[in-house]
VEXDREN-2710 file (C-alpha; in Angstrom, 1 decimal):
% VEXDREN-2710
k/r/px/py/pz
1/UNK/-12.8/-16.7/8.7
2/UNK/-10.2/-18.4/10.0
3/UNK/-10.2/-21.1/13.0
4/UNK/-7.7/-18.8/15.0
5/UNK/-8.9/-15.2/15.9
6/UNK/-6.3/-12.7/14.5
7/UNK/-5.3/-10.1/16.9
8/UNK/-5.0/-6.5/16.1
9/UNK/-4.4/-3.3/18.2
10/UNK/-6.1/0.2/17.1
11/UNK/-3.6/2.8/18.0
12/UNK/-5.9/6.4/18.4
13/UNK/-6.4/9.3/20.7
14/UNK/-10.0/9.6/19.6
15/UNK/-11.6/7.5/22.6
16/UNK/-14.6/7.9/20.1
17/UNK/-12.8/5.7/17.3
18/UNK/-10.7/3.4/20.1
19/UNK/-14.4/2.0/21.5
20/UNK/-15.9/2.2/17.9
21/UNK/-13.4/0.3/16.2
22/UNK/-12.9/-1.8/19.0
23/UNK/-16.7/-3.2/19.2
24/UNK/-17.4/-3.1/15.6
25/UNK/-14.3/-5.3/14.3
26/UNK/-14.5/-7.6/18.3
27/UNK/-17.9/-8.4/16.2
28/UNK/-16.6/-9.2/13.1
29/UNK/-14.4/-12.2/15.5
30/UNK/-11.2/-10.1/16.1
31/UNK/-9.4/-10.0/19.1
32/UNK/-8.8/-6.2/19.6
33/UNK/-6.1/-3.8/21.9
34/UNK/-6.1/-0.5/21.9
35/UNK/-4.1/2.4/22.8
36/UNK/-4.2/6.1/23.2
37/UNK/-0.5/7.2/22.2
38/UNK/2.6/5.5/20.6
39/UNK/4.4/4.9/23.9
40/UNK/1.1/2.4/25.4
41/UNK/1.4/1.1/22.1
42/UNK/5.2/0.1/22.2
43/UNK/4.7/-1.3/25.9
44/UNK/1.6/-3.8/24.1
45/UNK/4.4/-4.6/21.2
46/UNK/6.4/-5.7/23.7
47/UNK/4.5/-8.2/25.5
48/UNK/2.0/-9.0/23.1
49/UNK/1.8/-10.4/19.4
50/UNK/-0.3/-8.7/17.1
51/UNK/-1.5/-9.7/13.4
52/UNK/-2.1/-6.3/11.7
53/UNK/-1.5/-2.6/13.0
54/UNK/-4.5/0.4/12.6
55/UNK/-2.2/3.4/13.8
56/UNK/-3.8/7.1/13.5
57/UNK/-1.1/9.6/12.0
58/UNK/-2.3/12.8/14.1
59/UNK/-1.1/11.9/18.0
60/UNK/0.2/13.9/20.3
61/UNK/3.7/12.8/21.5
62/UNK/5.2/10.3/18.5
63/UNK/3.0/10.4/15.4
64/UNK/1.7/7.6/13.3
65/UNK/4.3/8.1/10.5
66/UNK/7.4/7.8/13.5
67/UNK/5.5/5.1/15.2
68/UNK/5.6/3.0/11.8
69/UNK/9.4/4.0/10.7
70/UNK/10.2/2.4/14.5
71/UNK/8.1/-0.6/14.5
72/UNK/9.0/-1.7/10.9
73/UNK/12.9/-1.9/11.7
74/UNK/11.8/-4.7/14.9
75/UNK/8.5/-6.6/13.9
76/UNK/7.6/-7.6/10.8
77/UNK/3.6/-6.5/11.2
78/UNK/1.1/-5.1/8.6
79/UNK/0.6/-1.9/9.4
80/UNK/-2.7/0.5/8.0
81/UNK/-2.6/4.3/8.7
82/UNK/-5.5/6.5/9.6
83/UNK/-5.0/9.6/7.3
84/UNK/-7.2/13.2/6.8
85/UNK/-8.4/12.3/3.1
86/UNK/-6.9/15.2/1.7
87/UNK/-3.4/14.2/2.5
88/UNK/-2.4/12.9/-0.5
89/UNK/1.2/13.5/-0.2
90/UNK/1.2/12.4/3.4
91/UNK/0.0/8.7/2.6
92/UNK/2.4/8.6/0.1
93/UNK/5.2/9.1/2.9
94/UNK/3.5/6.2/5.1
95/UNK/3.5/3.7/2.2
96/UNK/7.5/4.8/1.9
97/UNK/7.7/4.2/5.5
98/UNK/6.3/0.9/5.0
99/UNK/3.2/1.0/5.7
100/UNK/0.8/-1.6/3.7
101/UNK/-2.5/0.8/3.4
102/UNK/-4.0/3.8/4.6
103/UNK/-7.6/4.8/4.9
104/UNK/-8.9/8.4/5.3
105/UNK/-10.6/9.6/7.8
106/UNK/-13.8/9.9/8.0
107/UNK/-14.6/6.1/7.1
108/UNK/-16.6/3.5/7.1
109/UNK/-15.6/0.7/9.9
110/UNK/-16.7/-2.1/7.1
111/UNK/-14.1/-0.4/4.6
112/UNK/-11.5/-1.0/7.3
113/UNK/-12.8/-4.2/8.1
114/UNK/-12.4/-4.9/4.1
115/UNK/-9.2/-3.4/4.4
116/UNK/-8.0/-5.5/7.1
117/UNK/-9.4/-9.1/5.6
118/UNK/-7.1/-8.3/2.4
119/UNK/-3.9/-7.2/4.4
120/UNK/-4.4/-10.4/6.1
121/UNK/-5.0/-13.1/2.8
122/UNK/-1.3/-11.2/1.8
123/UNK/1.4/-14.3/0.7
124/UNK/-0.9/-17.3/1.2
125/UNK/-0.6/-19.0/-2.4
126/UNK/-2.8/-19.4/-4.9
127/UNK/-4.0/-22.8/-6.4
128/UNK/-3.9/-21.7/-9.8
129/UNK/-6.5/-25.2/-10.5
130/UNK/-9.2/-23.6/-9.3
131/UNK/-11.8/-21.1/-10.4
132/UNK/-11.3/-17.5/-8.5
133/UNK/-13.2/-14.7/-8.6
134/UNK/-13.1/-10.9/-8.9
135/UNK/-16.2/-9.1/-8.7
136/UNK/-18.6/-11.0/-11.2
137/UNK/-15.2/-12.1/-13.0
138/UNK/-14.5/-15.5/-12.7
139/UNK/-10.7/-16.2/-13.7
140/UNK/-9.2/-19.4/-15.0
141/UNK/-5.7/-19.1/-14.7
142/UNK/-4.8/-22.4/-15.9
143/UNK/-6.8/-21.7/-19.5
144/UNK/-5.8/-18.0/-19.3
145/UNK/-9.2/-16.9/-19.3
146/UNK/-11.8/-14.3/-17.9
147/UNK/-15.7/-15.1/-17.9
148/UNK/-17.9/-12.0/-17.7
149/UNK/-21.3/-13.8/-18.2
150/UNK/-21.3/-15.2/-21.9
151/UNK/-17.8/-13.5/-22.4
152/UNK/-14.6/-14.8/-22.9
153/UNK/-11.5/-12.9/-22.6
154/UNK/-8.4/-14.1/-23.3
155/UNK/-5.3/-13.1/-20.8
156/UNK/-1.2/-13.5/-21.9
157/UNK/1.4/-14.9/-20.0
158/UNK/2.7/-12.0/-18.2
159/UNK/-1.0/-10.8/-17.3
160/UNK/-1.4/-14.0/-15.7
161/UNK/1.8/-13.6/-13.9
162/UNK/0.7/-10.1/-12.7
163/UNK/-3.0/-11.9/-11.8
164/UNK/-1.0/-15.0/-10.2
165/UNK/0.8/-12.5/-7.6
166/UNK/-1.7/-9.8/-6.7
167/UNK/-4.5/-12.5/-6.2
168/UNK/-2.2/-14.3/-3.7
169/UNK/-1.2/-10.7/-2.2
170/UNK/-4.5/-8.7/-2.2
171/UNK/-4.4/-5.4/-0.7
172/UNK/-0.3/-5.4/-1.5
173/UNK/0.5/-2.4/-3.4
174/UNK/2.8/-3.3/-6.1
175/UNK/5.4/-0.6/-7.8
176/UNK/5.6/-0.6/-11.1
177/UNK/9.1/-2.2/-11.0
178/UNK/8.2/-5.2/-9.0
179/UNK/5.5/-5.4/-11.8
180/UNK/8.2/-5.1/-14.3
181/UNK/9.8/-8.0/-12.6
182/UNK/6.8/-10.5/-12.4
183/UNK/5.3/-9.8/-16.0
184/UNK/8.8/-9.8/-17.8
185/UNK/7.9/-6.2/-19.0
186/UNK/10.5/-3.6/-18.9
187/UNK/9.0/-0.2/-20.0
188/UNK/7.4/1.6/-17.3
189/UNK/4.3/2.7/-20.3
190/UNK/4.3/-0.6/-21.3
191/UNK/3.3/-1.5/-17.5
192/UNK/0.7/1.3/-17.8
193/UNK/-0.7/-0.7/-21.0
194/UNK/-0.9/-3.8/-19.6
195/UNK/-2.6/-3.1/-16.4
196/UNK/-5.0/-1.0/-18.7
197/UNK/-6.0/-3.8/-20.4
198/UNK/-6.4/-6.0/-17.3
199/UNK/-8.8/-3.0/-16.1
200/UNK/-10.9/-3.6/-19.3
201/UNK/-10.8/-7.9/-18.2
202/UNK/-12.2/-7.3/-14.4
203/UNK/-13.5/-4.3/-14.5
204/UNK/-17.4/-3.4/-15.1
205/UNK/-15.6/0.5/-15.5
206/UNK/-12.4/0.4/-16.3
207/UNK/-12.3/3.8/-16.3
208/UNK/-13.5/4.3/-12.6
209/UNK/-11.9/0.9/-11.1
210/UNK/-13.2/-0.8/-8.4
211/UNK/-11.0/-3.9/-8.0
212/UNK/-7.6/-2.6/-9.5
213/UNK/-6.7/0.5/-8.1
214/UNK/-3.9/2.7/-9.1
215/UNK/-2.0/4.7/-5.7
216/UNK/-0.6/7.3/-6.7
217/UNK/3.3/7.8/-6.3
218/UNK/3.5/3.8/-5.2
219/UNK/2.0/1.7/-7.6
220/UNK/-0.9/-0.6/-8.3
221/UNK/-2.9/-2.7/-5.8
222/UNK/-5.8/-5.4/-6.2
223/UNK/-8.7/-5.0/-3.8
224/UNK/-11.1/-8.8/-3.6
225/UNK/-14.5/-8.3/-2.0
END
């Protein structure tokens, strides 16, 4: 963890998730805010800095979605929405918004708490020297290599790019045309291909991913324990 405690507000109704959220992630060594409705919220914004956003989407008064169109035109902030899980169509409209995740209710505090650590490693630069690590994977950029136990896979140069970007912006959902423009690929399927074939490199099962997700509408996004 860091030396200096990042600062987050939790932005609920539920006085249930406020005090949950609160204690659980003050433990994890956050300093927390909360507050019940959009407008406490703004007053906070205003004489307060925050590191990272947790705004519900269902509030009375201004909703989550509102809240993050009219906080993302003033302060640049990582925000994540609190969805119902079976708005699919919904999270895709806070991610357009700009919004940088969303997690549906009900959750697991340690998922947001995961959630929240990647948001927050977003833009610091890798040091493409070193060893790093997805999972069991252990990737050597510099030889263009993935180690799964006595395994050696061989990556290409525009799968390293890809790699080179979302390790030093986990929890960053990339579209398929910023992907386009790291990787030097131009065909949408040919995107689909490659990050396929990454999915076979890191993942135990590529087929149910655990580390490179796909969201659906927006892109692809690299999760790091």
């Amino acid at each position: 963890m860091e030396n200096k405690k990042k600062h987050i507000l939790i932005v609920d109704d539920d006085n249930r998730i406020r005090d949950l959220l609160k204690e659980y992630l003050s433990e994890n060594n956050y300093i927390i805010s909360t507050a019940e409705n959009a407008e406490k919220a703004k007053i906070k914004l205003q004489h307060l800095k925050f590191d990272l956003l947790v705004l519900d989407v269902m509030m009375p008064g201004q909703n989550g979605y509102e809240l993050t169109k009219e906080i993302k035109k003033n302060i640049k902030v990582p925000i994540i929405l609190l969805t119902a899980k079976d708005e699919v169509e919904n999270r895709i409209k806070g991610l357009e918004l700009g919004a940088d995740d969303y997690l549906g209710k009900p959750f697991e505090p340690k998922e947001l708490l995961l959630r929240i650590k990647n948001i927050l490693k977003k833009d610091i630069k890798i040091d493409i020297s070193k060893a790093h690590f997805i999972g069991s994977m252990q990737i050597d950029l510099n030889k263009m290599n993935i180690i799964d136990g006595q395994k050696n896979k061989k990556i290409n140069v525009s799968e390293k790019k890809v790699l080179i970007e979302m390790l030093s912006n986990p929890g960053k959902t990339f579209t398929r045309e910023e992907i386009g423009k790291i990787s030097g690929v131009s065909q949408e399927r040919s995107i689909d291909v490659m990050i396929t074939r990454l999915r076979q490199k890191i993942e135990i099962n590529p087929k149910s991913p655990k580390y490179l997700q796909t969201i659906r509408g927006s892109g692809y996004v690299l999760w790091i324990e």
